[in-house]
N, C-alpha and C positions, 0 to 999 in steps of 0.2 A: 398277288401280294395283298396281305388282310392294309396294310398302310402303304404312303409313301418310303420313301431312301430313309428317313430317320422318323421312330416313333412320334407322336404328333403328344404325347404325352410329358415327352423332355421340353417341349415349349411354354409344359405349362409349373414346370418347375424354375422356382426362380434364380436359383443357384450357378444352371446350365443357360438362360436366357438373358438376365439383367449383362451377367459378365460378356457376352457375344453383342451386345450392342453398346457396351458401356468401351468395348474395342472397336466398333467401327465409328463410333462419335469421335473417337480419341484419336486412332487415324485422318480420318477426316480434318482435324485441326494442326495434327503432327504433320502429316505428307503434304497438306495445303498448305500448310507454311514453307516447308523444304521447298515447293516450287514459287513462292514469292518470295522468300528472302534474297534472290540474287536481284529482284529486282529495286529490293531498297538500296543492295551494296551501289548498283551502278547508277540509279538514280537519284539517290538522293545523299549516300555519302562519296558519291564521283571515285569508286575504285575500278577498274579492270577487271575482268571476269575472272581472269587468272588470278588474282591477289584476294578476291574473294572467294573463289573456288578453297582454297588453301585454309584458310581463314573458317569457311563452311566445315571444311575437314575434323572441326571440335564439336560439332555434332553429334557424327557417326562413333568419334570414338567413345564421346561420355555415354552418349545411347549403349551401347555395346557393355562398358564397365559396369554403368547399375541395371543394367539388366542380370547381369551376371549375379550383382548380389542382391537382384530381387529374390533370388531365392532363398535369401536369408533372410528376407526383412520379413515375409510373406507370414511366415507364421509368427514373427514377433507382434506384429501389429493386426496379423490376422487377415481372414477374406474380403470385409468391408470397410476397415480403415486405408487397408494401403492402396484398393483402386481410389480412396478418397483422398487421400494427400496425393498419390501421382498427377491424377487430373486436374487435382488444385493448383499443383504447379506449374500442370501444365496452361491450365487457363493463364497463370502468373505471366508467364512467360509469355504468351501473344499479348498483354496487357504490354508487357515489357518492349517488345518490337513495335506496336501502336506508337509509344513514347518517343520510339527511337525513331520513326516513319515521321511524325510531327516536328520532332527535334534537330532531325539527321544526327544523332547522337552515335558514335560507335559503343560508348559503353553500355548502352541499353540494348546495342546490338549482341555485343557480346552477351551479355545478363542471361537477355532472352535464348540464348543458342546454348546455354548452360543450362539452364532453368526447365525448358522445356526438352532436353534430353535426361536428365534425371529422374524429372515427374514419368513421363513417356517408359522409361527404364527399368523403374521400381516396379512399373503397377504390371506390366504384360507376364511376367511368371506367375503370377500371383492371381489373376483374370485368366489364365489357361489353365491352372491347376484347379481354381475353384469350377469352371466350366468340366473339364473332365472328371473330377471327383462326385457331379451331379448326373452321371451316367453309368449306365453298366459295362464291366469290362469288354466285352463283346463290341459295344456301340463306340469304342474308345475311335475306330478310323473315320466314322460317317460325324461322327459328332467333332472332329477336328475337320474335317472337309467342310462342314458347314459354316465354322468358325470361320478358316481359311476363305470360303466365297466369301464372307461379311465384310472381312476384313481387305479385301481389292476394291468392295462396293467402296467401305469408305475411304480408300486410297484414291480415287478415281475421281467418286464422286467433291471429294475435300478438294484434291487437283484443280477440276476443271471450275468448278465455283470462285475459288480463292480467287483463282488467276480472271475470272469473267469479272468478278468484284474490282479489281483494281481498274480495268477498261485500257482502251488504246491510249491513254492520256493521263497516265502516271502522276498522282502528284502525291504527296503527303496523306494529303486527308483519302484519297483513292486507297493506298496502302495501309493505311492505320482501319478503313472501312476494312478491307479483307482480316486483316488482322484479329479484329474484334467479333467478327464474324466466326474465324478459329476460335477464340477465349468463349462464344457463346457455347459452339458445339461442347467444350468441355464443361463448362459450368452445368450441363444436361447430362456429360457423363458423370459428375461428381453426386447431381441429384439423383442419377438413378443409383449408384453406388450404396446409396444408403441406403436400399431396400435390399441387397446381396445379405443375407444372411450369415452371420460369421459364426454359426453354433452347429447347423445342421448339414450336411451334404443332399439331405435327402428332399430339402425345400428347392 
């Protein structure tokens, strides 16, 4: 084979590259948070797993809605606005749960379980579409495979950090550290956002 599994050329397009890391930084904040928030519900605002479990449930469904009409937003605001408002919000939102980890605040709980399912929601059709339209039809499976490893890296990697970040001794400041830890990863995927080209497929 004259290259590796995917041309070594798509790496150096920025269309197909910025948006495949500007998804596993976003992951990395989105899924490391999904595994700390249960520990602020039982630790610091004293629910039940079960009553937060429930409660967690307006996550997955707002994820799911604006995902569905990122497809719409995508070309309204284009390739490099809209991973830049998602991740903004997303940052918003671990900002949001910090407050609420300091506060034991449930409304900041809630905020943030809103907030950062919207942001997380909007931007993923619109970061997969602009990564495959920077490829050839042909490379459309190795160039979603690749996307697809990035994206477990940062589900795994976000996981296991967030949760090492707060430690065996849960306090406030323990969880607002993890927290902000998330808000940093997306503040990197909103700075890389703005280098995504919104005019060319072929950048």
């Amino acid at each position: 084979m004259p290259e590796p599994i995917i041309s070594m050329a798509y790496l150096r397009k920025r269309n197909f590259s910025i948006p495949i890391w500007v998804v596993t930084l976003a992951n990395f904040s989105f899924m490391g948070g999904l595994v700390v928030t249960p520990f602020l519900f039982t630790e610091r605002l004293g629910w039940g797993l079960g009553a937060a479990t429930l409660l967690l449930a307006v996550r997955p469904i707002t994820f799911s809605s604006c995902a569905f009409a990122g497809g719409y937003i995508h070309p309204r605001l284009g390739a490099r606005m809209t991973p830049v408002v998602g991740s903004s919000l997303l940052a918003v939102g671990m900002v949001f749960f910090a407050l609420s980890a300091w506060q034991a605040s449930l409304g900041w709980t809630v905020a943030g379980l809103f907030v950062v399912a919207i942001g997380h929601g909007i931007q993923l059709p619109s970061l997969t579409t602009t990564a495959s339209d920077a490829v050839e039809p042909e490379d459309y499976g190795v160039a979603s495979g690749m996307r697809g490893t990035l994206t477990q890296v940062g589900i795994t990697t976000g996981m296991q950090t967030m949760v090492i970040m707060i430690g065996t001794d849960i306090t406030g400041n323990s969880l607002a550290s993890s927290y902000l830890l998330g808000a940093g990863a997306a503040i990197v995927a909103v700075a890389l956002s703005l280098a995504i080209s919104p005019r060319s497929t072929s950048l």
